[in-house]
C-alpha positions as CSV (number, residue, x, y, z in Angstrom):
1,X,-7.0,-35.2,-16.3
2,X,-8.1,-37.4,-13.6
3,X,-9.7,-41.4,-14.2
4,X,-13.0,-39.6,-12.3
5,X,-13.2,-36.7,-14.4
6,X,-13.3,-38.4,-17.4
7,X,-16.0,-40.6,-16.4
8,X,-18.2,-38.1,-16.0
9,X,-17.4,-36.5,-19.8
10,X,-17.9,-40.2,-20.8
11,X,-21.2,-40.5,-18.8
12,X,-23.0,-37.1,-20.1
13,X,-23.8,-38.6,-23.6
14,X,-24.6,-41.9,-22.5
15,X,-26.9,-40.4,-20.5
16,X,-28.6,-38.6,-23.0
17,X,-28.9,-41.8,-24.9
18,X,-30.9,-43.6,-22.2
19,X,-33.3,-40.6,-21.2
20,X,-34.0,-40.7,-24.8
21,X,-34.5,-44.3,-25.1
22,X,-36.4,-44.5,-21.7
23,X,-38.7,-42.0,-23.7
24,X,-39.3,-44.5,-26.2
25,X,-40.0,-47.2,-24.2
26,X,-42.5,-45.3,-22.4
27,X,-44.1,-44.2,-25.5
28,X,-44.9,-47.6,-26.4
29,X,-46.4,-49.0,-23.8
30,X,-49.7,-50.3,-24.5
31,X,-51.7,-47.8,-21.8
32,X,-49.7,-44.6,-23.5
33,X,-49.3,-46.5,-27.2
34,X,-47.9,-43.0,-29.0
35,X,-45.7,-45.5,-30.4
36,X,-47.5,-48.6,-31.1
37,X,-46.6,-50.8,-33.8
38,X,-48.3,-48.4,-36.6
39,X,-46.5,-45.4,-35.3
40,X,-43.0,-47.2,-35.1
41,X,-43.9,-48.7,-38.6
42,X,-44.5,-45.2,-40.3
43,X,-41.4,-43.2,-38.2
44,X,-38.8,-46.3,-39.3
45,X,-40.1,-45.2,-43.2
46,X,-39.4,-41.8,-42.7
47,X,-36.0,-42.0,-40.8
48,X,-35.1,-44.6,-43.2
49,X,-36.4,-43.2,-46.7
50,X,-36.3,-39.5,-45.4
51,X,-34.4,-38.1,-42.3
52,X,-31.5,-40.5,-42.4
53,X,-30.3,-39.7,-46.1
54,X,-30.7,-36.2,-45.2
55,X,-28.3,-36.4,-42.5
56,X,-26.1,-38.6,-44.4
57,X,-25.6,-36.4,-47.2
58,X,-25.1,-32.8,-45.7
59,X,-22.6,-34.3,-42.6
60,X,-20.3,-35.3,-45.7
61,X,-21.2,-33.0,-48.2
62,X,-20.6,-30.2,-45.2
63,X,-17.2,-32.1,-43.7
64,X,-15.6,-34.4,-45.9
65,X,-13.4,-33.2,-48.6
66,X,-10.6,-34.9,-50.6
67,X,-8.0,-33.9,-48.7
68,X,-10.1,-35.5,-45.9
69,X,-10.9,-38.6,-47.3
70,X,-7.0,-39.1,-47.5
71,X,-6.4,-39.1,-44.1
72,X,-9.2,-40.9,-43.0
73,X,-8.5,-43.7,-45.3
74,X,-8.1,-46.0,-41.8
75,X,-11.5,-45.6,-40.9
76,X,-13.8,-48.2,-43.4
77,X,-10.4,-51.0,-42.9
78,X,-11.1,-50.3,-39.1
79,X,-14.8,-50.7,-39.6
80,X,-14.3,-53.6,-41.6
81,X,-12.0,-55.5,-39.4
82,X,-15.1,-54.9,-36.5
83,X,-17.3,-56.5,-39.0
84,X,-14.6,-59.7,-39.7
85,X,-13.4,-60.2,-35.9
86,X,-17.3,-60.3,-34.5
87,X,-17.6,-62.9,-37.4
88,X,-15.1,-65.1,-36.0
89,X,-15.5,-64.6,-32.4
90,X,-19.9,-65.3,-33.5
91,X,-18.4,-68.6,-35.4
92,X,-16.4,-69.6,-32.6
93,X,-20.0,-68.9,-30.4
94,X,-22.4,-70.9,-32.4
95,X,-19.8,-73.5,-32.1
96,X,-19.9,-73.5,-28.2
97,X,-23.1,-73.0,-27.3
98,X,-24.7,-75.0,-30.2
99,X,-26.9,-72.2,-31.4
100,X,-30.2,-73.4,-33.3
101,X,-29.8,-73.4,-36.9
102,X,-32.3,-70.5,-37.3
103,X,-29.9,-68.0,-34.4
104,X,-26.9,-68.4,-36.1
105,X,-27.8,-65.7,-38.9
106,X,-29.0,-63.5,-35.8
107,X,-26.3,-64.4,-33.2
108,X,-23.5,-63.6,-36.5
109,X,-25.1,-60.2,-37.5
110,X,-25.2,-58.9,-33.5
111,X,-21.4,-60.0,-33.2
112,X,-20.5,-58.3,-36.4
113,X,-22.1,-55.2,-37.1
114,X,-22.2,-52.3,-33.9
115,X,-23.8,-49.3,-34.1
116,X,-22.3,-46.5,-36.1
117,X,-24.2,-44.7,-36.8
118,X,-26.7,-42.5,-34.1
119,X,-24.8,-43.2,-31.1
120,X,-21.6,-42.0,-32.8
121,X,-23.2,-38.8,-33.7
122,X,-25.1,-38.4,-30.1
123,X,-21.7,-39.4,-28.0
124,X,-19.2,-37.8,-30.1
125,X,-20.6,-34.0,-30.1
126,X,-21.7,-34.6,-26.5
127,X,-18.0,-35.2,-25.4
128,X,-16.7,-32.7,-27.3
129,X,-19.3,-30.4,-25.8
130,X,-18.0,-30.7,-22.0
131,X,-15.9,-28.4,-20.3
132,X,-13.2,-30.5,-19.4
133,X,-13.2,-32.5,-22.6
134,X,-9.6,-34.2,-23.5
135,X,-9.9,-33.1,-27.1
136,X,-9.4,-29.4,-26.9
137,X,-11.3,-26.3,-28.4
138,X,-14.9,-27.3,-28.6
139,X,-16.0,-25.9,-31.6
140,X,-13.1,-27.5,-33.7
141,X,-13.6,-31.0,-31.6
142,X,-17.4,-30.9,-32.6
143,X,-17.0,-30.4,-36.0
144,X,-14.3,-32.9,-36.5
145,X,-16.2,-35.1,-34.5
146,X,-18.9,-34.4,-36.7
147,X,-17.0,-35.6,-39.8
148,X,-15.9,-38.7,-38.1
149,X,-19.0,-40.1,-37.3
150,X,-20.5,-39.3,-40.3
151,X,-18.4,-41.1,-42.4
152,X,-18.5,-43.6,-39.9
153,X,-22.3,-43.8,-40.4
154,X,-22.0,-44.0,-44.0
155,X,-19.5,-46.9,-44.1
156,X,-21.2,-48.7,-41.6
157,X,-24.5,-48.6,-43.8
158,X,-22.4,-50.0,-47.0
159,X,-21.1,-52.9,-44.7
160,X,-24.7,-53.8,-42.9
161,X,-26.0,-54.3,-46.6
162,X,-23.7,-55.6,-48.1
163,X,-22.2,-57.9,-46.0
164,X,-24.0,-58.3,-42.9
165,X,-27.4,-58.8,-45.1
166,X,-25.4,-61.4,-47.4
167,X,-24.6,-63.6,-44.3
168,X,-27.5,-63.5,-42.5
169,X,-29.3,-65.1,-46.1
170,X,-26.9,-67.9,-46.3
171,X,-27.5,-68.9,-43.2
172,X,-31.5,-68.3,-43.6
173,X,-31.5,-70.1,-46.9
174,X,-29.4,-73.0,-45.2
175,X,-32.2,-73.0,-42.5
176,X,-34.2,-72.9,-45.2
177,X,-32.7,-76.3,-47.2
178,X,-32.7,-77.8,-44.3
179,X,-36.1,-77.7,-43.8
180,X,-36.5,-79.2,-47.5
181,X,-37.5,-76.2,-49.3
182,X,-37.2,-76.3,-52.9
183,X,-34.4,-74.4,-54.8
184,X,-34.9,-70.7,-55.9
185,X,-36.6,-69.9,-59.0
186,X,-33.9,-68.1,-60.6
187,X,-31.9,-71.5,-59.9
188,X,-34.5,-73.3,-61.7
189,X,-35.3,-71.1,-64.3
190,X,-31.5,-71.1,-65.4
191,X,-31.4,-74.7,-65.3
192,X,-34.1,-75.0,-67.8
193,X,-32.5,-72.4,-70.1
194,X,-29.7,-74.4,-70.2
195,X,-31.4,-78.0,-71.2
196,X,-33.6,-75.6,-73.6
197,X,-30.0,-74.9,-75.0
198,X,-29.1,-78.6,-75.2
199,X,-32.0,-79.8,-76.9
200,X,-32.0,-76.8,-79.2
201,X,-31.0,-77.7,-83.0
202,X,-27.8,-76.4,-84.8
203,X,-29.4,-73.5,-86.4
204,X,-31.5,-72.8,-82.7
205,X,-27.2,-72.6,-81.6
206,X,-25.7,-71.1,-84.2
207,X,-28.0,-67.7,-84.0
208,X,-26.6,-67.3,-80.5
209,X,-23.4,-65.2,-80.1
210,X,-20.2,-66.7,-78.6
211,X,-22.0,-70.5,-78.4
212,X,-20.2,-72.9,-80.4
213,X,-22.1,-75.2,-82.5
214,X,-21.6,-78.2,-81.1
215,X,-21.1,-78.7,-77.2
216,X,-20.6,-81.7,-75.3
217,X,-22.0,-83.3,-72.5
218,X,-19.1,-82.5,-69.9
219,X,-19.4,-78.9,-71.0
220,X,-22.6,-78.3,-70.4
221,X,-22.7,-80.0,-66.9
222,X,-19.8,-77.6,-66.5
223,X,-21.3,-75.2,-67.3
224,X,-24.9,-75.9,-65.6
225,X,-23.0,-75.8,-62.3
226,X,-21.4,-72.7,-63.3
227,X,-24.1,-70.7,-63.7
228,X,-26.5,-72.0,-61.0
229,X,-23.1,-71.5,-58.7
230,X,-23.0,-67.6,-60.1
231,X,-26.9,-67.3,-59.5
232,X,-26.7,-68.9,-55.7
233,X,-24.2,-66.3,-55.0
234,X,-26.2,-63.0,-56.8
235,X,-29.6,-64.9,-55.1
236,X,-28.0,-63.2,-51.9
237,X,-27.4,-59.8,-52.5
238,X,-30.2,-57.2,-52.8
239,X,-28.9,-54.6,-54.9
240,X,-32.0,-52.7,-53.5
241,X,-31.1,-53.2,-50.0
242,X,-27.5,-52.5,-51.0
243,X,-28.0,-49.6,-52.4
244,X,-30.7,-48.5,-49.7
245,X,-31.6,-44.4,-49.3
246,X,-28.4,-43.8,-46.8
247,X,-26.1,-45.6,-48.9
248,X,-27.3,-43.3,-52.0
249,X,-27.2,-39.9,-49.9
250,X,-23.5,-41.4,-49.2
251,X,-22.0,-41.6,-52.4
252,X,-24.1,-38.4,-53.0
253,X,-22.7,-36.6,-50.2
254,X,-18.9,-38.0,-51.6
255,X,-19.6,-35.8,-54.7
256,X,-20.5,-33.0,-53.4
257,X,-17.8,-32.6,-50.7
258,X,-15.3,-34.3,-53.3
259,X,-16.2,-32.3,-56.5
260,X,-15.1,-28.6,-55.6
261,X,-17.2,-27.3,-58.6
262,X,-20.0,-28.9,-56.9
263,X,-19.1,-27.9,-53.1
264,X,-18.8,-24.6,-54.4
265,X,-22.2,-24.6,-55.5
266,X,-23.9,-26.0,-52.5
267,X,-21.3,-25.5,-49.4
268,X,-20.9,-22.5,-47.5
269,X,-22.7,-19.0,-46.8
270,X,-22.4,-17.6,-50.3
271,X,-23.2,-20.6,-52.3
272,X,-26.1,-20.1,-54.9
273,X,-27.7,-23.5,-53.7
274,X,-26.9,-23.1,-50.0
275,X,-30.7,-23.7,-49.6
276,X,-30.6,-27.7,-50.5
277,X,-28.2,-27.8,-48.0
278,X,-29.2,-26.1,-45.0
279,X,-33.1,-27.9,-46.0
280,X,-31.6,-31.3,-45.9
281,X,-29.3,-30.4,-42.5
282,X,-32.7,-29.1,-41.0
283,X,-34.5,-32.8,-42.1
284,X,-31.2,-34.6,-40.7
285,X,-31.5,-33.2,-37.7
286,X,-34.8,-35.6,-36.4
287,X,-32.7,-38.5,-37.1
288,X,-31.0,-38.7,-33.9
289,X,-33.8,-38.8,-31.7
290,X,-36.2,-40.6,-33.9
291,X,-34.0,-43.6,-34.5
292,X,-33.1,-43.1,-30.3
293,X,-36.8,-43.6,-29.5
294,X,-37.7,-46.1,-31.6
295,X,-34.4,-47.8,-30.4
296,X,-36.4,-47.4,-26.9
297,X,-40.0,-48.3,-28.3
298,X,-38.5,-51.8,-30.1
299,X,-36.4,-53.0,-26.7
300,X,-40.3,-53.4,-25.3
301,X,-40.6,-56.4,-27.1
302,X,-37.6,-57.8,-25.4
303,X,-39.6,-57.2,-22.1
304,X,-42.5,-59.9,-23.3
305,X,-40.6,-62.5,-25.4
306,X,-37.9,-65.0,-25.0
307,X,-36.7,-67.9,-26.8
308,X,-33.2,-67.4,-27.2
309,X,-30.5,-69.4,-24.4
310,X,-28.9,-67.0,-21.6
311,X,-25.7,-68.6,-22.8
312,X,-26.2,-67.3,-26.3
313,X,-27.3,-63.7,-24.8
314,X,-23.8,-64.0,-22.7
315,X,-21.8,-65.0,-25.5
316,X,-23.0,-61.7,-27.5
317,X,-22.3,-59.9,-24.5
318,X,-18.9,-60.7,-24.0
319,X,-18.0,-60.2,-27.6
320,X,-19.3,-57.2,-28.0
321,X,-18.5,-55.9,-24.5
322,X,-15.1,-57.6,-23.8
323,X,-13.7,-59.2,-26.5
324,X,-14.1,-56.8,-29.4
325,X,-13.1,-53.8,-27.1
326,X,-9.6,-55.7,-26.1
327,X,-9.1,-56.5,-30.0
328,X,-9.3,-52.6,-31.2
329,X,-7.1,-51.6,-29.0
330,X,-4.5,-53.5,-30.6
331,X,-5.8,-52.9,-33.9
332,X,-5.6,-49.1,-33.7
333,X,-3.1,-48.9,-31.8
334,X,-0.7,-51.1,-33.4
335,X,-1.8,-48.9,-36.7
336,X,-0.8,-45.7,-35.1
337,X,2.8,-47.4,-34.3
338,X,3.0,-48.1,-38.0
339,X,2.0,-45.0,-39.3
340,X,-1.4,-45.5,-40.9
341,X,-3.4,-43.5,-38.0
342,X,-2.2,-39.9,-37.7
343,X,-2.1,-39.0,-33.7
344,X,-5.1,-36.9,-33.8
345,X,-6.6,-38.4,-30.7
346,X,-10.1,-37.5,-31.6
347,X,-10.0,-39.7,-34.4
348,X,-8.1,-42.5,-32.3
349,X,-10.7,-42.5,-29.7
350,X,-13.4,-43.0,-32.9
351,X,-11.8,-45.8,-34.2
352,X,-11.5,-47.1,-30.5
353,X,-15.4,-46.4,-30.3
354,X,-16.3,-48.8,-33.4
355,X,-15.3,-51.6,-31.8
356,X,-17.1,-51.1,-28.5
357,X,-20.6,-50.2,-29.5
358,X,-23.8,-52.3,-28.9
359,X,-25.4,-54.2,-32.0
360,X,-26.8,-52.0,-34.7
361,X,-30.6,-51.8,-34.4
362,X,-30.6,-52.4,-38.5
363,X,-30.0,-56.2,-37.8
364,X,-33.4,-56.4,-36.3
365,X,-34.8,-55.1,-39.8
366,X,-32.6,-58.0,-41.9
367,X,-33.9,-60.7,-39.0
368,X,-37.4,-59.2,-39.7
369,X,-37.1,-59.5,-43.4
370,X,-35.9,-63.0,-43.5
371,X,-38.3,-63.6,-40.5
372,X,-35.4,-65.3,-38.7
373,X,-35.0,-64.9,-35.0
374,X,-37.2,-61.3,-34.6
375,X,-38.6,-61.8,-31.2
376,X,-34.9,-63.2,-29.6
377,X,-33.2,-60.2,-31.9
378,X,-35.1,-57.9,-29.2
379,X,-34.1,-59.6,-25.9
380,X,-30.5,-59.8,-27.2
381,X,-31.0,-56.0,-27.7
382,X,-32.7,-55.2,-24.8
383,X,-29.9,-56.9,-22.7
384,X,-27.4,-55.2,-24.9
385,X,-28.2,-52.1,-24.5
386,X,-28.8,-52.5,-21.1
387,X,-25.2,-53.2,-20.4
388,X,-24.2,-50.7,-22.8
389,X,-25.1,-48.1,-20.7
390,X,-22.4,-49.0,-18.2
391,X,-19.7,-51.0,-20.9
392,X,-19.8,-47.9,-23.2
393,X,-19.3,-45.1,-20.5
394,X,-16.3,-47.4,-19.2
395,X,-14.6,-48.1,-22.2
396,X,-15.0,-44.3,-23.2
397,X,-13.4,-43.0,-20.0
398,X,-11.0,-45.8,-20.5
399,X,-10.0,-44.7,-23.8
400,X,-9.6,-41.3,-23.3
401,X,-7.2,-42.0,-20.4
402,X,-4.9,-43.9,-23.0
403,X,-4.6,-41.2,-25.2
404,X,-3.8,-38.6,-23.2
């Protein structure tokens, strides 16, 4: 198939994306304001409590089964090397343009974490949809391509909260020190356990199971250091946010695509629950275009504020646009020599995808909650996905003329 000829598949659901996203944008404006500030606030609750899990758990529960899972092992290491490299390469950019102490937590989390979730599941279908699409029959390409980028979704959700969210509080709480703010109150509060240990009499000690009677002064500061080391590090992960509505419908979709006496139950035309499924797939199904328009609706605010360098906007451009794109290449396809990718070249051009997708919208949400860097977080998107529009459908023709 001809260069031409796969830049048009490659442009139909990029396409899609920005007619969608135009939408938004549109929507929000203040003469129009369908999706003011209220309306975005109350649609982000119910794709993230409601329409997102839904969609989370019947994609996997519907598409991933054990045998599955084995050979897509690849996929979270892939995801998670995305997540390590844009690390480095956002390191070695706070380094060279001098970010401000309260950007690096932003510039870091747009380097590191893409987005894996909606777009996936809007490109992916789309491509497979097209007449002349390299990946063969349509019906079996869409719902492979399905179970691709839902687990992709998934995994990508786990990583965002986990680790994305822990760096971006380091560096917040840094900002944070640096500023002289005081120490947390956990910190505090174990400290002052500790001395009440200390000053403590033997029979205060010796009711207390597996503390010695006596204890020295060496130990203790040991000890104190120990335990205010162990609660600086816990201070910084919110099991909440960890284990947010998607990442719940995740592990729940794992079961019941995993547990055959389960799938059984729920999976498939003649299964006694089919109805919990196919409700939850009917609720998943406003996910795509809710999170695309209020993708659109929040790149408004990147038409009205500033504050962040063009060098830094450049610098996130490059690595997500250039840099990161060049790296997966070798990645994926230096794991295909060595036998850990199969050649399914639907699942090659996925893993290909991961590394060349624009920042995840969610890292807006974490800059919002540690109220570090909001306004700059939606220029650097605005200008992203701007330039996504052309980088993506590139990098997708360009990948599906290297597998052929």
């Amino acid at each position: 198939m001809g260069f031409l000829d796969l830049f048009v598949v490659a442009l139909m659901p990029v396409l899609k994306v920005l007619l969608i996203t135009g939408l938004g944008l549109f929507l929000a404006l203040d003469r129009i304001d369908l999706l003011g500030a209220n309306a975005r606030h109350y649609m982000n609750n119910l794709v993230f409590y409601l329409f997102s899990p839904a969609l989370v758990v019947s994609q996997l529960g519907e598409t991933i089964t054990l045998q599955s899972l084995r050979t897509l092992w690849f996929m979270p290491v892939n995801i998670l090397l995305t997540f390590i490299i844009g690390s480095i390469l956002a390191w070695i950019l706070i380094k060279i343009t001098k970010t401000p102490p309260h950007l690096q937590g932003l510039v870091t989390g747009c380097c590191s974490a893409g987005n894996l979730g909606n777009l996936l599941l809007i490109i992916v279908p789309a491509v497979c949809m097209e007449s002349n699409s390299p990946f063969g029959d349509s019906t079996i390409c869409s719902i492979n391509g399905t179970t691709y980028a839902s687990l992709s979704m998934a995994v990508g959700a786990i990583y965002i909260w986990t680790y994305v969210y822990i760096i971006m509080r380091i560096y917040a709480d840094k900002t944070a020190e640096d500023t002289g703010s005081n120490q947390s109150i956990s910190d505090s509060e174990s400290y002052k356990a500790l001395l009440s240990r200390k000053n403590s009499g033997p029979s205060d000690r010796s009711k207390e199971a597996g503390l010695p009677l006596t204890i020295s002064e060496e130990e203790l500061t040991i000890m104190e250091k120990i335990l205010q080391s162990v609660n600086k590090f816990t201070a910084k992960i919110n099991l909440k946010m960890v284990f947010a509505p998607a990442t719940i419908a995740a592990i729940c979709g794992f079961i019941i695509g995993i547990v055959s006496p389960i799938r059984k139950l729920m999976i498939g035309d003649s299964a006694p629950l089919r109805v919990i499924d196919s409700s939850a797939s009917l609720l998943g199904e406003a996910t795509i275009p809710c999170m695309t328009l209020i993708v659109g609706s929040n790149l408004l605010k990147g038409l009205r504020k500033s504050g962040v360098s063009v060098s830094v906007i450049t610098g996130i451009l490059a690595v997500r646009n250039i840099f990161l794109p060049v790296i997966g290449i070798g990645i994926v396809k230096g794991a295909h020599h060595f036998g850990m990718v199969e050649s399914d070249s639907l699942y090659q051009f996925i893993l290909l995808l991961q590394f060349a997708l624009p920042p995840a919208m969610t890292v807006g949400v974490i800059a919002q909650l540690f109220e570090a860097g909001e306004g700059e977080c939606s220029v650097i998107m605005l200008w992203s996905y701007a330039l996504s529009s052309l980088s993506l459908t590139l990098w997708s023709t360009f990948y599906m003329w290297l597998l052929q």
